[in-house]
C-alpha positions, 0 to 999 in steps of 0.5 A: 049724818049721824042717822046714817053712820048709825043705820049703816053700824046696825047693818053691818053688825045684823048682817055679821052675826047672821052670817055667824048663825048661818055658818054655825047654826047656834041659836045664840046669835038669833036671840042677839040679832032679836035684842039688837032689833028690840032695843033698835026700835026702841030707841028709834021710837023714843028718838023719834017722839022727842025730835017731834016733841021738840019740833013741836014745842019750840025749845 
């Protein structure tokens, strides 16, 4: 419940701030939007292999 309440908060943030690149064309809000990807899929990835680490090893 918590993956979805977090993927729908990344949504909207990633929509808000494209449409604030798309009505003022400042550059800064594409390098936010590439960080908050970046980091996004890190933690993604880093949450993903310890859930599999923890399924896997029975703690």
């Amino acid at each position: 419940m918590i993956f979805i309440l977090i993927l729908i908060l990344l949504l909207i943030t990633l929509v808000t701030l494209t449409m604030f690149y798309v009505v003022t064309k400042n550059k800064k809000y594409i390098f936010i939007i590439r960080s908050i990807m970046n980091y996004s899929i890190y933690f993604g990835v880093f949450f993903g292999v310890m859930y599999l680490l923890l399924r896997v090893a029975h703690i």
